[in-house]
Structure formats: C-alpha cells, structure tokens
C-alpha positions in Angstrom: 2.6 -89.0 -65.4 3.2 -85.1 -63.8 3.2 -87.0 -60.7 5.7 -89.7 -61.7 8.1 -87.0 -63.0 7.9 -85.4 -59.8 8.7 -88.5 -57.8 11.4 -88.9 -59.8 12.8 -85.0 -59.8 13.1 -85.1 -56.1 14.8 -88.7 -55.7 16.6 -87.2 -58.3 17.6 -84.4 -55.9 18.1 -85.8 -53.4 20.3 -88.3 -54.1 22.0 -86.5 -56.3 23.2 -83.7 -53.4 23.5 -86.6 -51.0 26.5 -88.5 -53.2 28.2 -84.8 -53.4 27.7 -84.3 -49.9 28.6 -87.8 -48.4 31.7 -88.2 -51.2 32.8 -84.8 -49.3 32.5 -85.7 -46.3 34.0 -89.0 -46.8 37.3 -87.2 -47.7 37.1 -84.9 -44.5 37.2 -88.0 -42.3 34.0 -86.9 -41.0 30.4 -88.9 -40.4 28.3 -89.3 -43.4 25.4 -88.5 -41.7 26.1 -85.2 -41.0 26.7 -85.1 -45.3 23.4 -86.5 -45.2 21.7 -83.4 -43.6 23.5 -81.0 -45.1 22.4 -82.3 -48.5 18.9 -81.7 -47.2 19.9 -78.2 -45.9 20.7 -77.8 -49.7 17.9 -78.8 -51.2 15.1 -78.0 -48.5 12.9 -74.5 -48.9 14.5 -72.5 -45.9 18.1 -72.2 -47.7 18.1 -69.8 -50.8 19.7 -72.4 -53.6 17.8 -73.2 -56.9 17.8 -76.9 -55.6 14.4 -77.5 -53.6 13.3 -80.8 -53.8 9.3 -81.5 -53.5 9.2 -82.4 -49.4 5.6 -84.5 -49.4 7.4 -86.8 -52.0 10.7 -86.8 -49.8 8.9 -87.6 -46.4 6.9 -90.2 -48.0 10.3 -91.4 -48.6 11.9 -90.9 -45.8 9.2 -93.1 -44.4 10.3 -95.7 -45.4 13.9 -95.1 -44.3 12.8 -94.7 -40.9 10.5 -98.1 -41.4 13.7 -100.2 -43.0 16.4 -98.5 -40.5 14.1 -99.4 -37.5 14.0 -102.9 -39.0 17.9 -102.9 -39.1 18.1 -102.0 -35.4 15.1 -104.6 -34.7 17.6 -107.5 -36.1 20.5 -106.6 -34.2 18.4 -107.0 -30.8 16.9 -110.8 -29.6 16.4 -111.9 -26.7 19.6 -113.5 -26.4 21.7 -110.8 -27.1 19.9 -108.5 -24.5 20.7 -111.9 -22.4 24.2 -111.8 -23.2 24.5 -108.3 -22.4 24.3 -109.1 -19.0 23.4 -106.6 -16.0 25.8 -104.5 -17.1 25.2 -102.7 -20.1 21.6 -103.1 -18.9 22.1 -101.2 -15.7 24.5 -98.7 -17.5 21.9 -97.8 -19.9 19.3 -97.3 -17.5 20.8 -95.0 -15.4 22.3 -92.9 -18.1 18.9 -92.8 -20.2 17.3 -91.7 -16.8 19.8 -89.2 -16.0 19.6 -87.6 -19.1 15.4 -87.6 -19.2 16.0 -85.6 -16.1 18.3 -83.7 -17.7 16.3 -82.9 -21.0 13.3 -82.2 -19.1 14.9 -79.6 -16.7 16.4 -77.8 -19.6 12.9 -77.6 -21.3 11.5 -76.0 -17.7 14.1 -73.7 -17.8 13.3 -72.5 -21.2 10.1 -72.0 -20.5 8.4 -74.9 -22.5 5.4 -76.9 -21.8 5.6 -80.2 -19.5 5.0 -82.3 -23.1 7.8 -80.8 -25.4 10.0 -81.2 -22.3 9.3 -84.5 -21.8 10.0 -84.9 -25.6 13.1 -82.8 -24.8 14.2 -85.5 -22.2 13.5 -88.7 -24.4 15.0 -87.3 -27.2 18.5 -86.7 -25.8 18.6 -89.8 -23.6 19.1 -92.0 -26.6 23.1 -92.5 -28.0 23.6 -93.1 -32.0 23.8 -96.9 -33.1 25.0 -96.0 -36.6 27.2 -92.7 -36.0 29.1 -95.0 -33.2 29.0 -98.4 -35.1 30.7 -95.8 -37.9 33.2 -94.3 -36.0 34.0 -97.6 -34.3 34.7 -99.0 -37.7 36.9 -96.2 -39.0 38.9 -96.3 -35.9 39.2 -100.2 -35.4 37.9 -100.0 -32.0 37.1 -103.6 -30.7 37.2 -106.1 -27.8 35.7 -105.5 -24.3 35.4 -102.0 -25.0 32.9 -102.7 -28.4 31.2 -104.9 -26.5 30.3 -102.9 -23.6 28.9 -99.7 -25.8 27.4 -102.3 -28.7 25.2 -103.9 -25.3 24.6 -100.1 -23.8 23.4 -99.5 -27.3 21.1 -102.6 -28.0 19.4 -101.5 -24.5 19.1 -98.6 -25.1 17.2 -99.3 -28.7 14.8 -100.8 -26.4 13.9 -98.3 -24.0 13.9 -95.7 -27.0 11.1 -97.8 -28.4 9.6 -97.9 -24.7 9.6 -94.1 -24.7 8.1 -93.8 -28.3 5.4 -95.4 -27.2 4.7 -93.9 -24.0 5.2 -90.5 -25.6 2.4 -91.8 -28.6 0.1 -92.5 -25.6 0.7 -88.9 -23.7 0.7 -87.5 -27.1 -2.3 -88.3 -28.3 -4.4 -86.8 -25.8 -4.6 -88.7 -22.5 -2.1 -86.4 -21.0 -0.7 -86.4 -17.4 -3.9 -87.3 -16.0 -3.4 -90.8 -14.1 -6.7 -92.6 -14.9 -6.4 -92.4 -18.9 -2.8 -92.6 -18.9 -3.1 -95.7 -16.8 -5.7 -97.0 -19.6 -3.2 -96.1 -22.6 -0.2 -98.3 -20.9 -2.2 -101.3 -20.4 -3.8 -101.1 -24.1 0.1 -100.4 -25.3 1.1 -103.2 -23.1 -1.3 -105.9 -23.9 -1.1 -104.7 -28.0 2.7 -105.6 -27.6 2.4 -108.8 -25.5 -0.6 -109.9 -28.0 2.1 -108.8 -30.9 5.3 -110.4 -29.6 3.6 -113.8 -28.7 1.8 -114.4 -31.9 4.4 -112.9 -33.8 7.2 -115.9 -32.0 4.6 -118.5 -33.3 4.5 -117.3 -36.4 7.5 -115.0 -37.7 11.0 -117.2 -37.1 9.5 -120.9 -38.3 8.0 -118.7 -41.6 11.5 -117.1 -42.0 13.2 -120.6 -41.6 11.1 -121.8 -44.0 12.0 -119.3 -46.0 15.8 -119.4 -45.8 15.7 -123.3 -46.3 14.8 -122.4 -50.4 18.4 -120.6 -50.5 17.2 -117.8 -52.9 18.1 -114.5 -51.5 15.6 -112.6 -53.5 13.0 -114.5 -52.0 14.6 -114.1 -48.3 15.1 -110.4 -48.8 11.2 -109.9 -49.9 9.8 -112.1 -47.5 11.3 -110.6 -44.8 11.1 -106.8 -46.0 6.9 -108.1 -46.3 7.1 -109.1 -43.2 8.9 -106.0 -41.7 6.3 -103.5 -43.7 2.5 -105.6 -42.5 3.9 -105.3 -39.0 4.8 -101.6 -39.1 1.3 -101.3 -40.9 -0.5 -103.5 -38.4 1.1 -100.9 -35.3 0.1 -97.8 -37.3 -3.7 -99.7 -37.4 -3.7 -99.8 -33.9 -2.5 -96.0 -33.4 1.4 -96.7 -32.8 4.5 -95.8 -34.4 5.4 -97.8 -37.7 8.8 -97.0 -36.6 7.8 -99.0 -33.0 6.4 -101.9 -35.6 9.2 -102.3 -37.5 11.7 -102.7 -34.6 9.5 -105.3 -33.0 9.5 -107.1 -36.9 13.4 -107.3 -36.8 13.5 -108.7 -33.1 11.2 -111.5 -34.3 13.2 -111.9 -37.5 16.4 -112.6 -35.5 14.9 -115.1 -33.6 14.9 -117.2 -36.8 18.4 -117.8 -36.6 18.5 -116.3 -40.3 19.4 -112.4 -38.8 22.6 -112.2 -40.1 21.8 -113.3 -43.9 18.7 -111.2 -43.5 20.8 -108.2 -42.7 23.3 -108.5 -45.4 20.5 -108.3 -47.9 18.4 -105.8 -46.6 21.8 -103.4 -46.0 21.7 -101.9 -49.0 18.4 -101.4 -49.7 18.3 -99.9 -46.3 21.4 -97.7 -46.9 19.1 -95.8 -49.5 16.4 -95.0 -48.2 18.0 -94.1 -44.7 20.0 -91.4 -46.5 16.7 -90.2 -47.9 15.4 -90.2 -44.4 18.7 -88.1 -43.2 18.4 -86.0 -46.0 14.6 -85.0 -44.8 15.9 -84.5 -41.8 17.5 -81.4 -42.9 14.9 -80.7 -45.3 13.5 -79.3 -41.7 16.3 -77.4 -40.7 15.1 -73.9 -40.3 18.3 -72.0 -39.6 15.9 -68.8 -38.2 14.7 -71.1 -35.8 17.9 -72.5 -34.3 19.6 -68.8 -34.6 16.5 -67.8 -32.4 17.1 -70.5 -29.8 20.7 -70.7 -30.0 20.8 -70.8 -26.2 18.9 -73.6 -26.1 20.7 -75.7 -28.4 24.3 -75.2 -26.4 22.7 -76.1 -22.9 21.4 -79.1 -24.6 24.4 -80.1 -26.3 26.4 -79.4 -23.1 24.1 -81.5 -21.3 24.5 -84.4 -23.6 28.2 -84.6 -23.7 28.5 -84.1 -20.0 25.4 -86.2 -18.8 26.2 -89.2 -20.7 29.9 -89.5 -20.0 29.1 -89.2 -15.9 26.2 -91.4 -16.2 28.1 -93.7 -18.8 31.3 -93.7 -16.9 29.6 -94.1 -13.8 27.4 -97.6 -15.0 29.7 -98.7 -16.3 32.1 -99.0 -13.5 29.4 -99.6 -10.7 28.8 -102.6 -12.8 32.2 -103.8 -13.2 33.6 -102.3 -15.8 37.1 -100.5 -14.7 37.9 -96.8 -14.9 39.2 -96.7 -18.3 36.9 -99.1 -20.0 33.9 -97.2 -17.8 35.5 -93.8 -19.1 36.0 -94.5 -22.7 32.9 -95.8 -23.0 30.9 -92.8 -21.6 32.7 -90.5 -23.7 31.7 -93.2 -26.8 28.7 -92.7 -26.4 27.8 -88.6 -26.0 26.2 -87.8 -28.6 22.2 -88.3 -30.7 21.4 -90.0 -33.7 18.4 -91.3 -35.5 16.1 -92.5 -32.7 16.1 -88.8 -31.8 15.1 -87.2 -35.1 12.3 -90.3 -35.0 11.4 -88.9 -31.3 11.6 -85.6 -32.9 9.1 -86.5 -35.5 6.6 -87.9 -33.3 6.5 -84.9 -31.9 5.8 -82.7 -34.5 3.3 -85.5 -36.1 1.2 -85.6 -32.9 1.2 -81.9 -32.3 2.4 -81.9 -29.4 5.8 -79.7 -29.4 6.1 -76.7 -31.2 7.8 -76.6 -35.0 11.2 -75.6 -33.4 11.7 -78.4 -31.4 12.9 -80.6 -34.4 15.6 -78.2 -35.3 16.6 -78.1 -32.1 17.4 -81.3 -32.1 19.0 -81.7 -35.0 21.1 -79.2 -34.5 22.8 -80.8 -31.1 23.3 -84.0 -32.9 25.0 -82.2 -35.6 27.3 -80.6 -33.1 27.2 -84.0 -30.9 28.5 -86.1 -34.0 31.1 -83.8 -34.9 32.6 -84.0 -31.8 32.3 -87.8 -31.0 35.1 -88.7 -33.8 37.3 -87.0 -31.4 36.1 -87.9 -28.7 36.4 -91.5 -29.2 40.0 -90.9 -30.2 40.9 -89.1 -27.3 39.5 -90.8 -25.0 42.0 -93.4 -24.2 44.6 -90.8 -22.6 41.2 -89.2 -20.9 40.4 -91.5 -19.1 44.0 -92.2 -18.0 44.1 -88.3 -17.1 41.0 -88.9 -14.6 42.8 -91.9 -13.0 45.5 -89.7 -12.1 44.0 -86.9 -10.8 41.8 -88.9 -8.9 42.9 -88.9 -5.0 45.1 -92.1 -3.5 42.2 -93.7 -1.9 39.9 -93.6 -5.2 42.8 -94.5 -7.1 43.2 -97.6 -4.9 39.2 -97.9 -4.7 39.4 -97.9 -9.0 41.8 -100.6 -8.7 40.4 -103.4 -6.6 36.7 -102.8 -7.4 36.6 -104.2 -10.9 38.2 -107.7 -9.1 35.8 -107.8 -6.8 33.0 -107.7 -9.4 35.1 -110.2 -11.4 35.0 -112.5 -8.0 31.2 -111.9 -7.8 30.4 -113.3 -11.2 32.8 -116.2 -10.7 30.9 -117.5 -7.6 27.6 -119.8 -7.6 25.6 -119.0 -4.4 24.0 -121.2 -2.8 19.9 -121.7 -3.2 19.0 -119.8 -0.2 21.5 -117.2 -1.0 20.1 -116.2 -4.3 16.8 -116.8 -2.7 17.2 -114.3 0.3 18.9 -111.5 -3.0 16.1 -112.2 -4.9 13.6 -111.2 -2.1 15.8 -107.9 -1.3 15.9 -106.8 -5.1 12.1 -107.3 -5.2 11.7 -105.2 -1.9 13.5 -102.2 -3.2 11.7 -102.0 -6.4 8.5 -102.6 -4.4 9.7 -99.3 -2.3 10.5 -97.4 -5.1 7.3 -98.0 -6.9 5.1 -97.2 -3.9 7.2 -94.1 -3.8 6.3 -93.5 -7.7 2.7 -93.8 -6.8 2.6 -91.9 -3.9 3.9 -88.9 -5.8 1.8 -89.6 -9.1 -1.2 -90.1 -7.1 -1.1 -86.9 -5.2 -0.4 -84.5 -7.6 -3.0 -85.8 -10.3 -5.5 -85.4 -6.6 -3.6 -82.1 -6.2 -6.3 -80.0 -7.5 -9.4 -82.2 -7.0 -9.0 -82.6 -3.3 -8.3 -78.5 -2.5 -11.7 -77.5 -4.6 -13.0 -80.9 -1.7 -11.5 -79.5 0.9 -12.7 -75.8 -0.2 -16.1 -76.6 -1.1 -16.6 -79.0 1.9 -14.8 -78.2 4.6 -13.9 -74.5 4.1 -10.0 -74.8 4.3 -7.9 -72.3 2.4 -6.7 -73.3 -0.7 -2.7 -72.8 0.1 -3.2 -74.7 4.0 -5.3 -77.8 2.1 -2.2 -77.6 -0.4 0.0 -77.7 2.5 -1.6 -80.4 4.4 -2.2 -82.7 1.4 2.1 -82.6 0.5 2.4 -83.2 4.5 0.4 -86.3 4.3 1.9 -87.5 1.2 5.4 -86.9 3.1 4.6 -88.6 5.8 3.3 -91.6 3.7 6.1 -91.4 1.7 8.7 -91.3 4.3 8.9 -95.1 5.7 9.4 -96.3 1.7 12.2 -93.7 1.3 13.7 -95.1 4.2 13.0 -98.9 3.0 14.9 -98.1 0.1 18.3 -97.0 2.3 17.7 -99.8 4.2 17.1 -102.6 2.1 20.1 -101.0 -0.6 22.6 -101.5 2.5 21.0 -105.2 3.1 21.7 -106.0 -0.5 25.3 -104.7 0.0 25.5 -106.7 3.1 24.5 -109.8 1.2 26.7 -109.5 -1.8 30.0 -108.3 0.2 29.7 -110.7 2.2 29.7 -113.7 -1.0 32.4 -111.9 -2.5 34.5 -111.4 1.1 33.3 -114.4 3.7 33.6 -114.0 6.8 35.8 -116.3 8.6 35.0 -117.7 11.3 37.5 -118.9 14.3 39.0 -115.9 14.1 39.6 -112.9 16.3 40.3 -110.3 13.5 38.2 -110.0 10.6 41.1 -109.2 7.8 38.6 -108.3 5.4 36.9 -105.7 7.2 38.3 -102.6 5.2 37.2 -104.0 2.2 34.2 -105.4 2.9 32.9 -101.9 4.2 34.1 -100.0 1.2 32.5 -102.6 -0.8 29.6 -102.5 1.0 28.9 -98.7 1.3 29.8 -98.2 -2.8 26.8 -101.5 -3.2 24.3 -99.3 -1.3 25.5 -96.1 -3.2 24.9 -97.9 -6.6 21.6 -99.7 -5.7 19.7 -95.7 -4.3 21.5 -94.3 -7.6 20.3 -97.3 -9.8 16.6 -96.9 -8.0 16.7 -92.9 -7.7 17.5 -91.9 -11.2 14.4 -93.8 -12.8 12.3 -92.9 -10.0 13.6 -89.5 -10.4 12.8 -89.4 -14.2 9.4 -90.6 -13.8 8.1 -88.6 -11.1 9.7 -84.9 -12.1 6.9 -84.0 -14.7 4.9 -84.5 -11.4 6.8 -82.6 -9.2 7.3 -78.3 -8.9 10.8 -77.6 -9.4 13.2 -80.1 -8.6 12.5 -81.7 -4.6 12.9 -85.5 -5.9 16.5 -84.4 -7.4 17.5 -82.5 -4.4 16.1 -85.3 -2.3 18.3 -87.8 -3.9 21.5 -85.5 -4.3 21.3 -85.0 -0.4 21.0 -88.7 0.1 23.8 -89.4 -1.9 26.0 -87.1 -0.3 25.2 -88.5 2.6 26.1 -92.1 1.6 29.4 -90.4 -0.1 30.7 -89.0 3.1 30.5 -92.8 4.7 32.2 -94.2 1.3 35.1 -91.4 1.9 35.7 -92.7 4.9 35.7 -96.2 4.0 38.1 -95.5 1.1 40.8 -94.2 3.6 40.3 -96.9 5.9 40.6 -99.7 2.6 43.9 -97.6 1.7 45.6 -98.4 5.4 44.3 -102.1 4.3 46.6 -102.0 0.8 49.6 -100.6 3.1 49.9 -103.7 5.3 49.2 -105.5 2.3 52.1 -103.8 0.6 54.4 -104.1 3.3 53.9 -107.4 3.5 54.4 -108.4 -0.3 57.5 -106.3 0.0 59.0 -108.9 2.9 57.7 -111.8 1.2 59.3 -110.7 -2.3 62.4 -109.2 -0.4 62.7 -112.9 1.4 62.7 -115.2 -1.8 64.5 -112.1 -3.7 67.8 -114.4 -3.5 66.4 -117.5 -4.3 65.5 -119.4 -7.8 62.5 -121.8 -7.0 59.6 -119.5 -8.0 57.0 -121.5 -6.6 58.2 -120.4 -3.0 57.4 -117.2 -4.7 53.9 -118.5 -5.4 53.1 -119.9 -2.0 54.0 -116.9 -0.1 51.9 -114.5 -2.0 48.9 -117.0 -1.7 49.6 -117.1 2.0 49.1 -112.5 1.6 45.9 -113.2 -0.1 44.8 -115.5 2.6 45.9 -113.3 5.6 44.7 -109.5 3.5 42.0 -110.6 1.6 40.3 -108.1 -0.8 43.3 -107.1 -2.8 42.5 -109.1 -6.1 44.9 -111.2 -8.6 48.6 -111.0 -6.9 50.8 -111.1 -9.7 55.0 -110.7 -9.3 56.3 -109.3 -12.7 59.9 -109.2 -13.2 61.4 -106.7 -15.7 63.6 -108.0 -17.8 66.3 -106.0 -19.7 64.3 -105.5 -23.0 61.0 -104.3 -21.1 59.8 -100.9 -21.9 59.0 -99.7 -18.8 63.0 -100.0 -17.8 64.2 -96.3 -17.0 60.2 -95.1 -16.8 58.6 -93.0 -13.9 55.2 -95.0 -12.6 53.6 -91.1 -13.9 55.2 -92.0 -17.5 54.3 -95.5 -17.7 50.6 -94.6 -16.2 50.0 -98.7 -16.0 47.0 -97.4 -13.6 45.3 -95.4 -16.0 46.2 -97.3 -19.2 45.4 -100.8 -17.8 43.4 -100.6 -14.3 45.9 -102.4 -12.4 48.0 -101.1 -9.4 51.4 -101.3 -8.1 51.2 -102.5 -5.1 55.0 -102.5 -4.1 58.4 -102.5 -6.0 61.1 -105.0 -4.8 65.0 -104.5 -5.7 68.1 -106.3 -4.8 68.7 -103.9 -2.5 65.4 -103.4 -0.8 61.7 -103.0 -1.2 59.7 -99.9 -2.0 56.7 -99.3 -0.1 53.5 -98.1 -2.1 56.2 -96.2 -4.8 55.2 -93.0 -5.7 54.7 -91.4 -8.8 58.2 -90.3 -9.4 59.7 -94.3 -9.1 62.2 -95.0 -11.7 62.3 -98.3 -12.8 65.2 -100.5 -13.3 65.8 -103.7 -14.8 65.4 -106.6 -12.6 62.8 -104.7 -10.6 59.4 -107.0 -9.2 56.5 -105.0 -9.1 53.6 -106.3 -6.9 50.3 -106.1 -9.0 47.1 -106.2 -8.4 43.8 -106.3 -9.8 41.0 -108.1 -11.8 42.8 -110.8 -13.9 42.3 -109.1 -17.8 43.9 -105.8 -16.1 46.8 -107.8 -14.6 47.1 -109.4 -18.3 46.8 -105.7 -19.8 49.3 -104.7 -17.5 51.6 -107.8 -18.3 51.6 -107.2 -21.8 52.4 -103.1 -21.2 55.5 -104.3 -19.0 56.6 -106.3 -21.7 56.2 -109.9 -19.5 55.5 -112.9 -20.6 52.8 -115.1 -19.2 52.5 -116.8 -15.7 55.5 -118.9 -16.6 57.8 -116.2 -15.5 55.7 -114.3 -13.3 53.4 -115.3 -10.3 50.2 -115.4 -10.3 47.5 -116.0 -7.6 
C-alpha cells in the first residue's frame, strides 16, 4: 500500500503544480507547454522547493505520455495525407531537416563533443513542434494555404523524426560508425518495419472497422489504445523505441477510416498524460548544467531560428510556394518540441550522450517556443519587409516564379515526357548515392588500408592517407559532375513543359524566362540532392569539405541565376511597355472584351509573365491616394504591377513612390490565387470588371 500512496503523492504533485502552472500561463497568452516544464522545474530535485515529486514513479508516467502522444501524431499521418501533401511540403521538409542536422552536428564539433551526441545534437534540432504550432495556430486563427503548407511540413517531418529515432537506436546501441554492422542494423530496422507495416494493414484498420461498426465509444477508445500499447510493446521486444511503435500504431489506425472518432476519444486521455510527460521533462532540468553551457545553448537556439526560416523559406518557395507564404511559414516553424525531448531521451537511455545534453535541449525549446508566438504574429509584415528589400530582378523573379509552378502542375505530360523525367530523377539520386558511398566507404577503409599500405608496402602513413583521399576524388569526381549535369537536364525538361518552344519562329520570346527558370530548376535540384548528401556524409568527413564543396557549387550556379534574373527583368519591360499601349489603346473605349483579346495577344507574343489581369480602381478602393511602398501588394499578396495606365498616359514599370488615383488600370501579374489576393486588397471585384487571362 506504501507504494500505492506514493503513486498517488507524485500524480498528486504533479498535477497539482501543472494546473497552477498552465492556468498561469494560460492568462499570459503564452504556450502551456512551457507551464508544463516549469511545473516540473518546481517539483523536480535540482530546484530548492519543498515540492519534489518521486521521479521513477513520474517517468514511468511520463512513459506513457510519450507512448499516447506518439499515437496522436501516428493518427494524423496516412498514407494519403503524406499523398496529399504533395512534393511540396515533402521537399520543404527534407531540405530543412537536413540543413539543420548539418547544422546541429557542426555546433556539437565546435563544442568539442563526440561524433554520437552531435549527431544527436543534429536530429534533435531538425525536428519543428506539432503541438506548440498546432497551439499557436489555433490561438491566432491562422488558416488556409498557409495551415496547410506547415500542417504537411509537419506530418513529414513526424516521419523522418521517427526515421532518425531509429537510425540513432541502431548507432546507439553499439554498432557505431563502422559501415559493416551499421549496414546490418538498417536492414534488420528496415525489414522489422516492412514485416510490421504489412501485417499490421491486414490486420489493424478491418479490426478497427469492426470495431467502430458497434458504435460504443468506450469500446473504440480501448480497442484502439490496446492496440496502440501491444505495438509499442512489440517494437520495444525487438530493441526499438516504444515511442517509434506507437507512431507506426496510429498510422495504421487512420487507415481505418475511423482516425478522426479515434482521436476525439483518445484526446483527453492523451492530454494527461502528455502533461506528465512535459512535466518530467523539467523534472531534468539541471539549471547548473545549462548555466555551465550557456554558450551552447544560444548557438543552438540561434541556429534553429535562423536555419529553419532559410531552409523553410527557401522549400517552400523552390517548390511553389510564393515569398510570403514561403516566408511565413519558415518563421512558423523555428522552433523544437516534443520529438526532441523524445530524441533527447534516447539519448540519455542508450548512454550515448552525456547527462547535459537533455537540458540543453530543453532549454532552446523553451527559448524557441517563447519566441514563436511572435514570431508567427509578425511574420506577415516580415516577409513583406524581405520582398522589399529584395533587389528589382528578385522582386520580379519572386513574382512570376510561383505562376510558373502553378502552370507546371496544371499540365499533363505526355507518356514519354514523364518517362524521359522519371529516368533523369532516378540518375541524380543514383549520382548522389554513389557519392554517399564513395565517401562512407573510404573513411570506414581510412584506417585499415594505411596499417595495408604500412605493413605491406612500406608507405608512410600521411602519403598512404594522401593517396587514398586522391583516389577517392578522383572516383568521386565524374558523379559530382553527373549531378550538375543531369540537375541542368531536369531543368531543361521541365522549362521547357512549362515554356514550349515554338517552332516557325525566328525569335524565341520565351528565352529570358525559360533560362531563369531553368538555372533556378538546377539550383533547387544540387540544393535538394546536396543538403541530404551533405547531412549524411559529414560525421564521415574532417571538418567541413562536403559543405564547402557544395557552398562553392552553389555560388557558382548563383552567379549564372544573377544573370539570368537581369536578363528576365529587360523581358517584363517589353512586356510592360507593351501592356501600357494595349491598355492606353482601348483606354477610350467601353467593350472590355477588346481589352481581353489584346492582353491574350501580350501573353502570346511575351510569354512567361503569368495571369494578365487589368484592375480598375474604382472610387471606393483603398488603394486610391496610396504609394505602391504603402500598399506593398508585392509583399502582401505576391503579385506585381506590371504597368499603371491613366487617361492621360501610361506608366512604365511605376516605382515605389506611384500615387494612385481613381480610375487608374494597373497591369498585374502572377500565379492566379496572388492575382485574386491582390484583387481583393485593391478592393475589385471579380473577373466581371476586370480582365483576366
């Protein structure tokens, strides 16, 4: 019975701080997670307050917190959503969760810590918070295109923070660096998952349908919180995660159909123990600790605001997104949550980072999450302050890219042109994982083949050193230049579906456009390649060669895209001029449809520009009497003003300090859903009174 009344003293405890803490923090408009760990601050054994709640009994708890909240996360994910999700926030998360591995790991290096607790330095930074954003989302009623981007960079993300927990497990538990066992502890992690997911689809969603067909909700909610806890047990049986388990429980659960109704019941029972599981978190606080690697802890936080919002921001709008959208988004999302206390955890369970490495971490997502309520406020009029300081050419570049994504995913290529981009994809990644190999395979041989080439042959340790990395150059060199080549092949292909080339023609109209487009395709496809490659290979790798490697390359590639942006900026001119004669032409006549017709006839003759749209203000818009600087419609809505027409005379390309006037026709241009944003700001009202093409 003593060890009843203890269970029940430290739920006691617990919860009781945790309702103080979270009513508190409630009222300060600030996450209730962070209430969470300062309740367990309060009542864990390195703060001096008569509160200390019995920690075996609260991480046995907190277990099953982690167990249930990893459940939660495995029901928002199926395969449909992550099909739904598209290439986009698929992409984005990639390269942002590879960016910031880099990052994490570099940091570590630089701190002087092994290659393991770096690596768990990397992973657990690279992953964004599902339930601080989904939070602060709700409190601030953030929703359409920009929810659904960061709610799809999120769900991928899930995934490859379960990918990482169990490649981490692996390393962790003994097999190391070293390529043959590592090797051995993939392909058992990969065939226990394959083995897992493919009985479990056989099994799991017809047993939960059967289920939900009763209609009792008590019996749904056990049934499916069974079903969550033998998985998790079954993965812990096999020496994985139960945290890894229980994900891969809710992802079969939700292909029942039955997610939602399983959700809405498990929610509060989740709810508890999750705060239980927060609350242990800062049961490990050790202020000592984090006041003796204070340093650390502000390079890491720097390095997750400012790594995910350029590797965010960047995805994002390499995949379509628009500046603003891309922008928000990447500042959404810059901060850590629960999957890195989890990856923290592991750590610490498997021995394989030292005791301060948990703090650490807890203390940059405490700092991370008090900063992302504001930053997800702000970040609206953000991103509008990088579209303007961005030079002309970018500006323009921002402008017209998003349409020509929108154009790609409208068209359906022909057979043998999917065919001959299906062949190119599967060459680069054939390149880049040659290059992977290359370097993993040498510098796991590093040491093996200088005692060979000692022992053997009589060579000097630093000259077989030096010959081995030449070879491995040389090897490596005609896959590095594979990946250029076949990256500018793939942005050959796809330019040219998006801008045809016409033929029975002298000039090529689309030219500008078609190289920028081009130039930014092969940019995106090294960076989309290079990051991951980058990420995987560093532990491998003295210093940082790979990263230099690539930031050379890039450069390289950015000097061409400069270039290319000028030249597409001369292409929006003529097009400018041109839609100020057309609109100066029909300015005096009624019939709009003329209207119409001539600006199709633009399009035709300057392709590349995007939606034409002619918007008229009328006397109650609100942009009459407004600079272009005040009204910002770049920045707010990621559409451009191409030209300005007045009774009087057109305005070429209007600069920032244009004041508009009523009866003014601005020239627009643009993906369609940023001309409709940018309707809507000028006050207009649909195509019936403006032109669209």
């Amino acid at each position: 019975m003593q060890d009843a009344h203890a269970f029940l003293k430290a739920l006691t405890i617990v919860l009781g701080v945790a309702a103080v803490t979270t009513v508190v923090f409630q009222r300060l408009r600030q996450p209730v997670v962070l209430g969470y760990i300062i309740a367990g601050l309060i009542v864990g054994p390195h703060v001096p307050i008569p509160l200390v709640a019995d920690s075996a009994v609260v991480q046995t708890l907190s277990e099953l917190g982690v167990i249930l909240l990893m459940f939660s996360l495995g029901l928002e994910f199926s395969i449909r959503k992550l099909a739904q999700v598209g290439p986009t926030a698929g992409l984005t998360a990639v390269l942002q969760s590879s960016i910031m591995v880099w990052l994490g790991f570099m940091v570590g290096r630089l701190f002087g810590w092994t290659t393991l607790e770096s690596l768990f330095a990397g992973a657990i930074i690279a992953i964004s918070s599902t339930t601080i954003i989904a939070k602060a989302f709700d409190e601030q009623g953030i929703t359409g295109r920009l929810r659904e981007l960061v709610v799809g960079i999120l769900i991928v993300e899930d995934l490859i923070a379960i990918l990482l927990m169990a490649i981490l497990t692996a390393i962790g538990s003994g097999s190391g660096l070293a390529a043959g066992p590592l090797a051995a502890t993939v392909a058992r992690l990969a065939a226990f998952l394959v083995g897992l997911v493919a009985v479990g689809l056989m099994l799991v969603p017809r047993a939960m349908r059967s289920v939900g067909r009763l209609n009792r909700r008590e019996t749904t909610l056990v049934a499916s919180i069974g079903i969550c806890f033998t998985i998790a047990l079954l993965a812990h049986a096999f020496g994985y995660s139960v945290a890894l388990g229980a994900f891969i429980a809710g992802s079969l659960v939700a292909e029942s159909g039955e997610e939602t109704q399983v959700q809405r019941l498990v929610e509060p029972v989740r709810d508890v123990f999750a705060a239980v599981f927060f609350v242990s978190v800062g049961m490990l606080i050790d202020p000592a600790l984090i006041a003796r690697h204070w340093l650390a802890v502000v390079v890491l936080t720097g390095a997750v605001v400012l790594g995910k919002v350029v590797g965010v921001s960047m995805g994002a709008f390499l995949t379509g997104s628009g500046m603003r959208t891309s922008v928000q988004a990447g500042l959404s999302l810059a901060q850590i949550g629960e999957f890195s206390f989890i990856i923290a955890g592991l750590g610490l369970a498997l021995h394989a980072t030292g005791e301060f490495l948990y703090p650490v971490a807890v203390a940059v997502s405490a700092l991370t999450t008090l900063l992302t309520p504001w930053m997800i406020r702000e970040s609206e009029p953000i991103a509008a302050w990088v579209d303007r300081k961005l030079p002309t050419p970018l500006q323009t570049f921002a402008a017209l890219y998003g349409s020509w994504v929108e154009e790609l995913r409208s068209r359906r290529p022909a057979d043998t042109a999917m065919a001959g981009l299906r062949r190119l994809l599967c060459l680069l990644l054939l390149d880049a994982a040659l290059l992977a190999g290359i370097i993993v395979g040498i510098s796991v041989s590093m040491e093996r083949a200088v005692g060979w080439a000692r022992g053997r042959v009589g060579i000097p340790d630093a000259l077989a050193r030096a010959l081995l990395i030449g070879m491995g150059l040389a090897v490596a060199t005609p896959f590095c230049v594979g990946v250029v080549r076949v990256s500018r092949s793939l942005g050959v292909a796809v330019a040219d579906l998006v801008l045809p080339r016409k033929t029975g023609t002298s000039v090529d109209f689309a030219a500008a456009p078609r190289r920028v487009l081009v130039v930014t395709l092969q940019l995106a496809s090294v960076l989309l390649v290079g990051a991951p490659l980058i990420a995987l290979t560093q532990p491998f790798l003295p210093g940082a060669p790979g990263a230099a490697a690539l930031a050379v390359l890039l450069a390289v590639l950015g000097v061409g895209f400069w270039r290319s942006a000028t030249n597409l900026q001369g292409h929006v001119r003529a097009g400018a001029q041109m839609i100020v004669d057309t609109l100066a032409a029909q300015s005096r006549r009624s019939d709009r449809r003329v209207e119409d017709q001539a600006l199709a006839q633009v399009q035709q003759l300057l392709p590349g520009l995007g939606a034409l749209v002619a918007v008229q203000l009328d006397p109650g818009s609100a942009a009459i009497g407004k600079t272009l600087a005040q009204l910002n419609l770049r920045g707010r809505t990621g559409a451009t003003v191409l030209a300005v027409t007045r009774s009087e005379g057109g305005v070429l390309v209007p600069t920032a300090k244009e004041l508009l006037r009523t009866g003014d026709v601005l020239a627009l241009a643009g993906a369609h859903d940023a001309i409709e944003a940018a309707r809507t700001a000028l006050g207009s009202p649909k195509p019936d009174s403006a032109s669209h093409v």
